[in-house]
Jmol script that loads the backbone (N, CA, C; Angstrom):
load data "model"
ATOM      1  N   UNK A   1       0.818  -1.188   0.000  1.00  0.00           N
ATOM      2  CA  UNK A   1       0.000   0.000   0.000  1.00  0.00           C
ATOM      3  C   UNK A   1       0.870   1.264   0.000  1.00  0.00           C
ATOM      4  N   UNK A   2       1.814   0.950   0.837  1.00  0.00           N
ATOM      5  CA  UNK A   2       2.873   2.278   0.874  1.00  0.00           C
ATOM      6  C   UNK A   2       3.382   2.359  -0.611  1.00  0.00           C
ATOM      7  N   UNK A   3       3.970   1.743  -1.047  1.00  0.00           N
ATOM      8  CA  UNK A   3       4.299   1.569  -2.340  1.00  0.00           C
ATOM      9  C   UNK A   3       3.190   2.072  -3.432  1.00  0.00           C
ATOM     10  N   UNK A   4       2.535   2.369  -3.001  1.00  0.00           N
ATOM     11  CA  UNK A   4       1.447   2.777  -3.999  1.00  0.00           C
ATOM     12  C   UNK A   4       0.871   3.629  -4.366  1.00  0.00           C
ATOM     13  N   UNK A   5       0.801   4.425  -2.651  1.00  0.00           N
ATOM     14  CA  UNK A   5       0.990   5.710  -2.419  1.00  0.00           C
ATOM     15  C   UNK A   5       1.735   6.421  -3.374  1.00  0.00           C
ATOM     16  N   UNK A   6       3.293   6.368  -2.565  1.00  0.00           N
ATOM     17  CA  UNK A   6       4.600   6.776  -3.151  1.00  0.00           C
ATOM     18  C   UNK A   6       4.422   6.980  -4.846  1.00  0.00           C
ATOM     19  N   UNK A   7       4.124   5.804  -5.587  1.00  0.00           N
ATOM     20  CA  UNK A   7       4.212   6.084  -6.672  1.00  0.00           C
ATOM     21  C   UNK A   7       2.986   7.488  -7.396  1.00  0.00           C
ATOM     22  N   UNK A   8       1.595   7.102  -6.390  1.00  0.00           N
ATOM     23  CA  UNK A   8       0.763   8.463  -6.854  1.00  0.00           C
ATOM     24  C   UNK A   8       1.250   9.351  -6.613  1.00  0.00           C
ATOM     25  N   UNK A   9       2.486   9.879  -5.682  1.00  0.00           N
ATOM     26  CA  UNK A   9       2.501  11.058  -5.541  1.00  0.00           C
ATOM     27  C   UNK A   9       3.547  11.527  -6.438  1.00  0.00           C
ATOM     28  N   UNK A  10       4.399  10.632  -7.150  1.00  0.00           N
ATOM     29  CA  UNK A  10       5.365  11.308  -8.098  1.00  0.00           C
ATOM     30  C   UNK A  10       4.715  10.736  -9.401  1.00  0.00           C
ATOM     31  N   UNK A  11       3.662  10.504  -9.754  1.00  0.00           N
ATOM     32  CA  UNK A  11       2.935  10.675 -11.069  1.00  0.00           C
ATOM     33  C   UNK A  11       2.266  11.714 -11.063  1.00  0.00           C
ATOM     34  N   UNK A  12       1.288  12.230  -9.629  1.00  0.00           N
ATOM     35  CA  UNK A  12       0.237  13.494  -9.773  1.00  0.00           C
ATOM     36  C   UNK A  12       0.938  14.458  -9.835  1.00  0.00           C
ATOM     37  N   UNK A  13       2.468  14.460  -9.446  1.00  0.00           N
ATOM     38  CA  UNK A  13       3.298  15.791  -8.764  1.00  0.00           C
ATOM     39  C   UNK A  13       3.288  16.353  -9.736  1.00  0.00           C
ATOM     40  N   UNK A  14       3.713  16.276 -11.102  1.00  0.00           N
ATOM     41  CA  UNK A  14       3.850  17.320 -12.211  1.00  0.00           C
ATOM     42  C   UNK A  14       2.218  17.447 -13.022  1.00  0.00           C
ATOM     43  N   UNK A  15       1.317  16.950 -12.763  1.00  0.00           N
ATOM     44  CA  UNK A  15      -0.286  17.234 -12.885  1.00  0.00           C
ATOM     45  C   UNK A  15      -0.983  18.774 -11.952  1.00  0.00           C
ATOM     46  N   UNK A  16      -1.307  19.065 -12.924  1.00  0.00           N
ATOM     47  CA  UNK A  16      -2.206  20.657 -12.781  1.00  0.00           C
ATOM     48  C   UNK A  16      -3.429  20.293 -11.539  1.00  0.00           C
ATOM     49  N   UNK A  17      -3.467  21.600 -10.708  1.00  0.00           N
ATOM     50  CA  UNK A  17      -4.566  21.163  -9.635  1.00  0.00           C
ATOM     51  C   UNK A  17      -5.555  22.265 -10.086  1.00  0.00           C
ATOM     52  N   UNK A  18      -5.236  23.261 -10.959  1.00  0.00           N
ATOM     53  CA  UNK A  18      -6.098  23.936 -11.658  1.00  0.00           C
ATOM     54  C   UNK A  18      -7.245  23.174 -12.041  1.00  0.00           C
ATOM     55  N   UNK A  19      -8.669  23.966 -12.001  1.00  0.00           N
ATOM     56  CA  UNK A  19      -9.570  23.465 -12.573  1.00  0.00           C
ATOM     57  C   UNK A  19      -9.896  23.900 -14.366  1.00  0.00           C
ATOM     58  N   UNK A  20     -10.543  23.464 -14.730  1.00  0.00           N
ATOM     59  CA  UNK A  20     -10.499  24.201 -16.214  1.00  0.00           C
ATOM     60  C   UNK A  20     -11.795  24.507 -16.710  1.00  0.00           C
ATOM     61  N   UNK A  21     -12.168  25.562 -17.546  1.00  0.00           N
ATOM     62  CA  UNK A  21     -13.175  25.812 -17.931  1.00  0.00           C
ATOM     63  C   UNK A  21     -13.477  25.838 -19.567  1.00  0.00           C
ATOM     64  N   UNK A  22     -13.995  25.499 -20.217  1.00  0.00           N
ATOM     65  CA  UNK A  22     -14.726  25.330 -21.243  1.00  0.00           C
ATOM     66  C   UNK A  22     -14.625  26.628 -22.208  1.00  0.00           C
ATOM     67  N   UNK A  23     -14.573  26.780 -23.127  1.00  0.00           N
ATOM     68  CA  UNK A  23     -14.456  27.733 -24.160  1.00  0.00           C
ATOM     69  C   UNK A  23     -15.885  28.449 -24.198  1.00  0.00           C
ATOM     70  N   UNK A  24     -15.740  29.342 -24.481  1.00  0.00           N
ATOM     71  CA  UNK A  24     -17.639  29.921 -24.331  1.00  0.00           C
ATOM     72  C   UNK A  24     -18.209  29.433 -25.866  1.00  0.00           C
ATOM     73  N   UNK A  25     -17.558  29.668 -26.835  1.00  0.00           N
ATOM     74  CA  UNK A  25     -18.155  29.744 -28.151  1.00  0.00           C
ATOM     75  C   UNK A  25     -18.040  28.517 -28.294  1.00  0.00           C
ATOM     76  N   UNK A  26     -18.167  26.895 -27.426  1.00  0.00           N
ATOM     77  CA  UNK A  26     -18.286  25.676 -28.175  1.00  0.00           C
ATOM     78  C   UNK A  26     -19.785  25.345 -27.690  1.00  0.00           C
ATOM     79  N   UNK A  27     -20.508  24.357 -28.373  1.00  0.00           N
ATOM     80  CA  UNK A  27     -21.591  23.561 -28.028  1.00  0.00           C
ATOM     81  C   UNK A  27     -21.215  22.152 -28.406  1.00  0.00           C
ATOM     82  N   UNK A  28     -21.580  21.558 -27.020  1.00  0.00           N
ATOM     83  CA  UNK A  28     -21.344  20.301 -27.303  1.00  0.00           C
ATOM     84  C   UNK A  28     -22.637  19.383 -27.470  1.00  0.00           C
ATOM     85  N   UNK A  29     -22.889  18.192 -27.703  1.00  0.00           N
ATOM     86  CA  UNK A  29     -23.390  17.163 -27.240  1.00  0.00           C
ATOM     87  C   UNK A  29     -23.117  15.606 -26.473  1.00  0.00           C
ATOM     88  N   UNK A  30     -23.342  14.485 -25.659  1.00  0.00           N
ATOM     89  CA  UNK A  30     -22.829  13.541 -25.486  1.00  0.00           C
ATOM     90  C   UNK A  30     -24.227  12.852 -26.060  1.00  0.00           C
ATOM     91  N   UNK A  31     -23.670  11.673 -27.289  1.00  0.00           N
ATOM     92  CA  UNK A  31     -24.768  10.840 -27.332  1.00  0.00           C
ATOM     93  C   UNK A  31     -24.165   9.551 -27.051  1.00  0.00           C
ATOM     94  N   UNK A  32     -24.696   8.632 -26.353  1.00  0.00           N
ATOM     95  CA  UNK A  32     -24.054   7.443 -25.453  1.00  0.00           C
ATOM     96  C   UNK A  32     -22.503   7.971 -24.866  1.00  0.00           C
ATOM     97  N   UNK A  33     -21.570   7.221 -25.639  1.00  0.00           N
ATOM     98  CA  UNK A  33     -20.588   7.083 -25.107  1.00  0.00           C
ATOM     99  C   UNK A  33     -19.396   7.993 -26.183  1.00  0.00           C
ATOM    100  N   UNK A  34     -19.962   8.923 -26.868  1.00  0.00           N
ATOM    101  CA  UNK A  34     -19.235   9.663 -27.468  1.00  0.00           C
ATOM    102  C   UNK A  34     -20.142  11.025 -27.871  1.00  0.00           C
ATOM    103  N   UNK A  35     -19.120  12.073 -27.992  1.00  0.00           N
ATOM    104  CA  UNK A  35     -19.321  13.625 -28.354  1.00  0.00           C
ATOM    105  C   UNK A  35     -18.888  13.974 -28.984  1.00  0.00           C
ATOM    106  N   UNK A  36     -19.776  15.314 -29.523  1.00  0.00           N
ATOM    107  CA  UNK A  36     -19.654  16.061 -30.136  1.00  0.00           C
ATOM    108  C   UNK A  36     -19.158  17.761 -29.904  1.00  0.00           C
ATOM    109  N   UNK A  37     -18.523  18.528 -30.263  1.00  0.00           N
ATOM    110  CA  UNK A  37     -18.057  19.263 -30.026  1.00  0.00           C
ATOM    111  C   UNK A  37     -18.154  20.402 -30.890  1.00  0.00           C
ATOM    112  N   UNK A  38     -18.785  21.461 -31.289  1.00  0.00           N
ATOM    113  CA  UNK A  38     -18.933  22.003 -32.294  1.00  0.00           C
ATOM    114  C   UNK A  38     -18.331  23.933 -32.436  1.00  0.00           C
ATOM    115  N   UNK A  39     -17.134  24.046 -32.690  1.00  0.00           N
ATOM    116  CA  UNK A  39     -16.593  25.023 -32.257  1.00  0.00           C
ATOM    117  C   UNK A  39     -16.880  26.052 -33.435  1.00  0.00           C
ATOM    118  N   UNK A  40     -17.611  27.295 -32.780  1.00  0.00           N
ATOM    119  CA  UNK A  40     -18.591  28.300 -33.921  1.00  0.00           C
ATOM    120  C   UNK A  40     -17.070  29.152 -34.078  1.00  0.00           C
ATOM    121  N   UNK A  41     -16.044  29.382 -33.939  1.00  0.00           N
ATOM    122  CA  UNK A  41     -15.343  29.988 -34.833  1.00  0.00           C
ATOM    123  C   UNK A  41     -14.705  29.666 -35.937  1.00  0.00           C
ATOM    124  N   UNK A  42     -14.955  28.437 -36.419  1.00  0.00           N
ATOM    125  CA  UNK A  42     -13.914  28.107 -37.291  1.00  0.00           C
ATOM    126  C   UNK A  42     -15.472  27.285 -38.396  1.00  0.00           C
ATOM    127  N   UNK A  43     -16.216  28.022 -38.997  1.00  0.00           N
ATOM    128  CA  UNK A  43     -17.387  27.264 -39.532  1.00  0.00           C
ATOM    129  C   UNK A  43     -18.142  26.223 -39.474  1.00  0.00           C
ATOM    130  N   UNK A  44     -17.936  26.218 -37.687  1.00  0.00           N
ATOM    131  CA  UNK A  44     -18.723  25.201 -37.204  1.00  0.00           C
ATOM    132  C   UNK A  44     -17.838  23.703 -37.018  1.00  0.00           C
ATOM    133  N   UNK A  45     -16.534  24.286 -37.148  1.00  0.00           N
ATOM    134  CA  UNK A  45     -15.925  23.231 -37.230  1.00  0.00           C
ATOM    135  C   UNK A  45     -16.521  22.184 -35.646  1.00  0.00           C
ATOM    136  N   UNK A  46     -16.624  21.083 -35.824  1.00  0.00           N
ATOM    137  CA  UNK A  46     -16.975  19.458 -35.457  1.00  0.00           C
ATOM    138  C   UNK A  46     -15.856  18.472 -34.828  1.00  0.00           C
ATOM    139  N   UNK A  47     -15.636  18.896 -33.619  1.00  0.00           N
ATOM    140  CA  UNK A  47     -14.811  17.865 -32.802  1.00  0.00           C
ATOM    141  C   UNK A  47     -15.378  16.535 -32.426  1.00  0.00           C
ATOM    142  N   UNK A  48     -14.752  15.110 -32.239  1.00  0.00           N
ATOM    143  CA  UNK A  48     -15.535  13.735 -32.102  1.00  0.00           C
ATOM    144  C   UNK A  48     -14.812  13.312 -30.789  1.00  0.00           C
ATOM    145  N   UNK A  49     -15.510  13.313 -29.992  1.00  0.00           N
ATOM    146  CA  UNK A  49     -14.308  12.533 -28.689  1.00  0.00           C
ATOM    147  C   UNK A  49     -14.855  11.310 -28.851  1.00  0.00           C
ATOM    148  N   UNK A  50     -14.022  10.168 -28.216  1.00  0.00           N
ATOM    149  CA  UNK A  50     -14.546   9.220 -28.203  1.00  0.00           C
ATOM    150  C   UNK A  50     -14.989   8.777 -26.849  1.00  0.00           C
ATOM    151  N   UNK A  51     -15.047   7.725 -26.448  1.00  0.00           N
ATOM    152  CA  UNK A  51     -15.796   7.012 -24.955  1.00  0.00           C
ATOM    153  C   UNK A  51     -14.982   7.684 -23.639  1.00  0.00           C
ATOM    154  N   UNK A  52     -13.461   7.343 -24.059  1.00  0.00           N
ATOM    155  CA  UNK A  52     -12.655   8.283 -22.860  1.00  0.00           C
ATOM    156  C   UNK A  52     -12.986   9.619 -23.064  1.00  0.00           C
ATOM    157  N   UNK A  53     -12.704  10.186 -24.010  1.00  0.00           N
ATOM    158  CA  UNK A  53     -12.418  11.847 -24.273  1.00  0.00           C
ATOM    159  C   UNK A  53     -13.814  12.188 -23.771  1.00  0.00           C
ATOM    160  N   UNK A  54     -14.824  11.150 -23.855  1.00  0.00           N
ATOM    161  CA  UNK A  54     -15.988  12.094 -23.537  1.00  0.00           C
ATOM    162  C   UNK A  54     -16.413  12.246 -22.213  1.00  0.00           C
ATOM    163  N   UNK A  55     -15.602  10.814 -20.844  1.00  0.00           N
ATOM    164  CA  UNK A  55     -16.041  10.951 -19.911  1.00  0.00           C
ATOM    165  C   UNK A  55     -14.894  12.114 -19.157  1.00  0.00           C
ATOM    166  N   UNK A  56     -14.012  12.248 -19.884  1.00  0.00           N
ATOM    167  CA  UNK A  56     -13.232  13.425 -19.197  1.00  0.00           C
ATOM    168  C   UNK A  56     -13.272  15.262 -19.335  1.00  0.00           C
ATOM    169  N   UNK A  57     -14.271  15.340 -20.888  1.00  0.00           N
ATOM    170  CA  UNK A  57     -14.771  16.193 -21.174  1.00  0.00           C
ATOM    171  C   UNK A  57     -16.079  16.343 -20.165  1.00  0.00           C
ATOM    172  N   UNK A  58     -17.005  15.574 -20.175  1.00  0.00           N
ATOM    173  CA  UNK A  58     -17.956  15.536 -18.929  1.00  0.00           C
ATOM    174  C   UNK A  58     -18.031  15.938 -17.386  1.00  0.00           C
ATOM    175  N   UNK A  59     -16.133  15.635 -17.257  1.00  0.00           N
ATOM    176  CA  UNK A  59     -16.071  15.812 -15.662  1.00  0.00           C
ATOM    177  C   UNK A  59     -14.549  17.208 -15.753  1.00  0.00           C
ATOM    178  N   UNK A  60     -14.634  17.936 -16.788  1.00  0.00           N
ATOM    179  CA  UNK A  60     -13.676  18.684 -17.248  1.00  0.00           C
ATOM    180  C   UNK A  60     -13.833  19.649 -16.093  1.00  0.00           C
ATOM    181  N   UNK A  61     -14.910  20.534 -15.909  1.00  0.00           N
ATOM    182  CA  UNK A  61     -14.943  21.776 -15.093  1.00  0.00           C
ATOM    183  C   UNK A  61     -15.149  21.539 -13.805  1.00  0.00           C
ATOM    184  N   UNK A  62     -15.476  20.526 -13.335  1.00  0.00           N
ATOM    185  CA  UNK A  62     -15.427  20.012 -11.868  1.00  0.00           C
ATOM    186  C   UNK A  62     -14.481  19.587 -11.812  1.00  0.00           C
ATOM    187  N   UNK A  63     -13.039  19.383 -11.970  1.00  0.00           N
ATOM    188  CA  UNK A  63     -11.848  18.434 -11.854  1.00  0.00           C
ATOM    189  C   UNK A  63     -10.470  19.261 -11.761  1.00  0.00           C
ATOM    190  N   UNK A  64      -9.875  18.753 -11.117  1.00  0.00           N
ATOM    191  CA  UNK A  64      -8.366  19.099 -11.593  1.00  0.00           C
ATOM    192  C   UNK A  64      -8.211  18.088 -12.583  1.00  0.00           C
ATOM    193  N   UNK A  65      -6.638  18.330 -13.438  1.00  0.00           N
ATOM    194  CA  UNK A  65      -5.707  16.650 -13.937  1.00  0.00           C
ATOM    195  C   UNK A  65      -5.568  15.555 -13.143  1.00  0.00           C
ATOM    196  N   UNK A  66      -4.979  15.726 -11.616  1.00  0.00           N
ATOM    197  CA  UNK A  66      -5.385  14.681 -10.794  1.00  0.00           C
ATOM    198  C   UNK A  66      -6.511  13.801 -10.573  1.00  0.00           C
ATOM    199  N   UNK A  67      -7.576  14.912 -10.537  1.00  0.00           N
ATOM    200  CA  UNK A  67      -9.176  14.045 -10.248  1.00  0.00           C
ATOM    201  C   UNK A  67      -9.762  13.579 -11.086  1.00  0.00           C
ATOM    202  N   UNK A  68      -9.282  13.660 -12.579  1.00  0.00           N
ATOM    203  CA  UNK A  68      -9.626  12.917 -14.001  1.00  0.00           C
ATOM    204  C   UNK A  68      -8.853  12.152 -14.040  1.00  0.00           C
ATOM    205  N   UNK A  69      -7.734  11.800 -14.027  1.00  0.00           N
ATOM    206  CA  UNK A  69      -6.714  10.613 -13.444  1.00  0.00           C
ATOM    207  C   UNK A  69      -7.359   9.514 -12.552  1.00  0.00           C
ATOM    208  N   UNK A  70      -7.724  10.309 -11.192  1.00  0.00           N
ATOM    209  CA  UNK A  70      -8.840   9.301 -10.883  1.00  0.00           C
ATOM    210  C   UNK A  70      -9.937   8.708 -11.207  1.00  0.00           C
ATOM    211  N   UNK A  71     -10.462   9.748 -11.671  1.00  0.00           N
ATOM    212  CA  UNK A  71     -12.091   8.906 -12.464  1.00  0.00           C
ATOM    213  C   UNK A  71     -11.235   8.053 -13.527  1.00  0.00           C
ATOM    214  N   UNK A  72     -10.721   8.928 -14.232  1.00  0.00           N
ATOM    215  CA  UNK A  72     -10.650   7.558 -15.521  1.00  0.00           C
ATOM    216  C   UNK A  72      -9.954   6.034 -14.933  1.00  0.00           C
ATOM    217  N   UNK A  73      -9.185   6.106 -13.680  1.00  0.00           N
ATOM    218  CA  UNK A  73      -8.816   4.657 -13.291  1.00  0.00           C
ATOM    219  C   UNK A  73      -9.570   4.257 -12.430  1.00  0.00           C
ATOM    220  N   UNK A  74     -10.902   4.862 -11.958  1.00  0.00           N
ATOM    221  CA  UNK A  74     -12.333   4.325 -11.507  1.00  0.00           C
ATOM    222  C   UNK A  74     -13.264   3.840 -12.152  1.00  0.00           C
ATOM    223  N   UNK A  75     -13.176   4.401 -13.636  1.00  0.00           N
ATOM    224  CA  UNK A  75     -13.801   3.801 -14.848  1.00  0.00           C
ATOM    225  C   UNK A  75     -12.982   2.640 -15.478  1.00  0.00           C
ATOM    226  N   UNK A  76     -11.527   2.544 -15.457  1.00  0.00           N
ATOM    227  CA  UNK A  76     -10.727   2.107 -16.521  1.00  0.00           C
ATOM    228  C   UNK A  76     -10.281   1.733 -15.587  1.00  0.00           C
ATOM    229  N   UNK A  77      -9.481   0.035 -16.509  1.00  0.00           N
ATOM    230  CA  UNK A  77      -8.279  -0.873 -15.745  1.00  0.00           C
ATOM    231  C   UNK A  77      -7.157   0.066 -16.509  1.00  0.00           C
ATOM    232  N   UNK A  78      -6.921   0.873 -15.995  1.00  0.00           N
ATOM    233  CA  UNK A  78      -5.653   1.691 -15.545  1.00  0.00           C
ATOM    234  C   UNK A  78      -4.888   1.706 -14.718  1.00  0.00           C
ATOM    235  N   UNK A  79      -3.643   1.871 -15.161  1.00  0.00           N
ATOM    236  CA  UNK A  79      -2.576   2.628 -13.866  1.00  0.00           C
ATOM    237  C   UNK A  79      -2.585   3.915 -13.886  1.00  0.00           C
ATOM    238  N   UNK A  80      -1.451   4.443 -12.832  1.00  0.00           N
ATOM    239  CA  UNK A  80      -1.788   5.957 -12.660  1.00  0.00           C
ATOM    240  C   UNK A  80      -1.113   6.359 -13.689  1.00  0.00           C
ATOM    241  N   UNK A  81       0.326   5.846 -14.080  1.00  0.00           N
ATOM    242  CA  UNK A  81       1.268   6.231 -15.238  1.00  0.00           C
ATOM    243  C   UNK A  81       0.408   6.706 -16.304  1.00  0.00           C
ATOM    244  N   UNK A  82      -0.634   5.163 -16.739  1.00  0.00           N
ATOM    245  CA  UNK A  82      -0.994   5.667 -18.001  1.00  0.00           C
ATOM    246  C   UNK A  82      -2.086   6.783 -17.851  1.00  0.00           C
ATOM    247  N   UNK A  83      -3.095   6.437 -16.802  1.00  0.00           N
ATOM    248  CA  UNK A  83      -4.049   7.678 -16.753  1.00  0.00           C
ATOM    249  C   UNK A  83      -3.422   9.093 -16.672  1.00  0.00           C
ATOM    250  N   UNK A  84      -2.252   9.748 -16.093  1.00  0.00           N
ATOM    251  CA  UNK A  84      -1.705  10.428 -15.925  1.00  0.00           C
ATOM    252  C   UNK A  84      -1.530  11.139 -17.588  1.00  0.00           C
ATOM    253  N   UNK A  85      -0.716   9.971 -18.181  1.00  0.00           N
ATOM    254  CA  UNK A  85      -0.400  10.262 -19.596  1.00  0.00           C
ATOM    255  C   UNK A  85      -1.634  10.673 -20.513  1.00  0.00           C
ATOM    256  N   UNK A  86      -2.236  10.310 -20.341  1.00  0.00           N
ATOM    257  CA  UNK A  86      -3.710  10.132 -20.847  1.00  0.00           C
ATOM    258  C   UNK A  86      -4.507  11.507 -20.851  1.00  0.00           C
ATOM    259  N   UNK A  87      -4.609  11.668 -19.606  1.00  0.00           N
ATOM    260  CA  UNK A  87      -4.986  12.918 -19.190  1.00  0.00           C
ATOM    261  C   UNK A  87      -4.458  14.080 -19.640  1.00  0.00           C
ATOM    262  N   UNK A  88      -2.914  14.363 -19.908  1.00  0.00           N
ATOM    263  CA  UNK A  88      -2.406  14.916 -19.739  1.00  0.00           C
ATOM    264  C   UNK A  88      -2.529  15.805 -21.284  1.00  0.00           C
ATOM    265  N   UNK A  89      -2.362  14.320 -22.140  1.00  0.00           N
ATOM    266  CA  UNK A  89      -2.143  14.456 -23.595  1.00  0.00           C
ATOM    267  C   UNK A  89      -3.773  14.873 -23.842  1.00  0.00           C
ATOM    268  N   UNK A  90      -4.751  14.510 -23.141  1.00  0.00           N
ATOM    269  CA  UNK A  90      -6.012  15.226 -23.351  1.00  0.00           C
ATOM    270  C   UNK A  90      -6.387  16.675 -23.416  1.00  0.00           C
ATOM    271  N   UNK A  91      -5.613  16.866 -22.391  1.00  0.00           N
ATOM    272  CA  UNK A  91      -5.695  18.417 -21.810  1.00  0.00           C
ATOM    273  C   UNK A  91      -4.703  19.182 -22.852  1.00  0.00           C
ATOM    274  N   UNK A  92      -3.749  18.831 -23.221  1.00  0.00           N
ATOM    275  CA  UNK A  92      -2.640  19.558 -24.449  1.00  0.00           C
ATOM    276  C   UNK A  92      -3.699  19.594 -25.510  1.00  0.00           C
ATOM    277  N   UNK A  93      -3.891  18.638 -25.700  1.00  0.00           N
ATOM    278  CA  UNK A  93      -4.924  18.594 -27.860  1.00  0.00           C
ATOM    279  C   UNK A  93      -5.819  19.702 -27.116  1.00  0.00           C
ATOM    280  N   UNK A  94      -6.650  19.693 -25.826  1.00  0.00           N
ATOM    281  CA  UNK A  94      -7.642  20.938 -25.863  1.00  0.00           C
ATOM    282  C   UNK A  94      -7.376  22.705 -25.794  1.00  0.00           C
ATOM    283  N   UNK A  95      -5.826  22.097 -25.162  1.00  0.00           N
ATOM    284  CA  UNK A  95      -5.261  23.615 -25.435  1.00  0.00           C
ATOM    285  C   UNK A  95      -4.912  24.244 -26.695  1.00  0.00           C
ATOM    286  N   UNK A  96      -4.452  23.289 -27.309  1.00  0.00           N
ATOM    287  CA  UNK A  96      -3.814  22.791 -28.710  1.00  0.00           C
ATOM    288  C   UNK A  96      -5.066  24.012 -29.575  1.00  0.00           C
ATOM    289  N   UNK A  97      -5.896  23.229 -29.594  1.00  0.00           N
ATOM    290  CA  UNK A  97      -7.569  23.626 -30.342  1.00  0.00           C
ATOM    291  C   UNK A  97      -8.285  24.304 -29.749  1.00  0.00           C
ATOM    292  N   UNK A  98      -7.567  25.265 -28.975  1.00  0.00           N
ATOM    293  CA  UNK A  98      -8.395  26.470 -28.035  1.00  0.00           C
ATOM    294  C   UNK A  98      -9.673  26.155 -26.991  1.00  0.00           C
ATOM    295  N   UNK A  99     -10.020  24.884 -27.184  1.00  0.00           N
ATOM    296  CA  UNK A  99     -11.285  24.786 -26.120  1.00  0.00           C
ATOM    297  C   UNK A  99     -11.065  24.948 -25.228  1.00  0.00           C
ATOM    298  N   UNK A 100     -10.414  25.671 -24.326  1.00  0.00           N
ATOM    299  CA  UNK A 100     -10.353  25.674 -23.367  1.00  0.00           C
ATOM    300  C   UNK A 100     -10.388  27.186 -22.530  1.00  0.00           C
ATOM    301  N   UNK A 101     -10.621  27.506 -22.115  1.00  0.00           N
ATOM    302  CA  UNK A 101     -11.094  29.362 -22.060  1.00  0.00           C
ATOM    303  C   UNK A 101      -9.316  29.984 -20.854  1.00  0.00           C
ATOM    304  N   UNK A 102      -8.566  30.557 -21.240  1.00  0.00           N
ATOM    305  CA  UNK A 102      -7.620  30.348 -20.425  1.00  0.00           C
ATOM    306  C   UNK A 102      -7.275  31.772 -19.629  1.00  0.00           C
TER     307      UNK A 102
END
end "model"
wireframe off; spacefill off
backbone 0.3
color backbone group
């Protein structure tokens, strides 16, 4: 258990405790297990998340990187490494593509 600890705390350590907020000009939808994303500056351009992207988009503005790390290895046979990675590279593509209001 100690061991396990230890390792969450030098995977979360370089993870954002910032929360994040949503771009104003997107509309999304979730239908089942995937979304839609529809960003009105660029002619409506049409983002697709898939099953992950959408449960972390879902829990985006209530969360730090840490606490989506957790959900997704509460949802997912994950480790923290990969959820970490996961997360991380999620949160870049949304910065990446402006959704994200900063």
């Amino acid at each position: 258990m100690y061991h396990r600890l230890v390792t969450l705390v030098k995977v979360f350590h370089n993870l954002e405790m910032e929360k994040f907020t949503k771009a104003k000009f997107l509309a999304w939808k979730t239908m089942g297990e995937k979304t839609l994303i529809i960003d009105s500056r660029v002619g409506k351009c049409v983002h697709k998340l898939n099953e992950v992207g959408s449960l972390l988009w879902n829990h985006l503005e209530k969360n730090s990187e840490v606490d989506l790390c957790k959900i997704l290895m509460n949802e997912y046979e994950v480790d923290e490494l990969q959820a970490s990675q996961d997360v991380s590279e999620f949160i870049q593509t949304l910065r990446k593509l402006s959704l994200l209001h900063e």
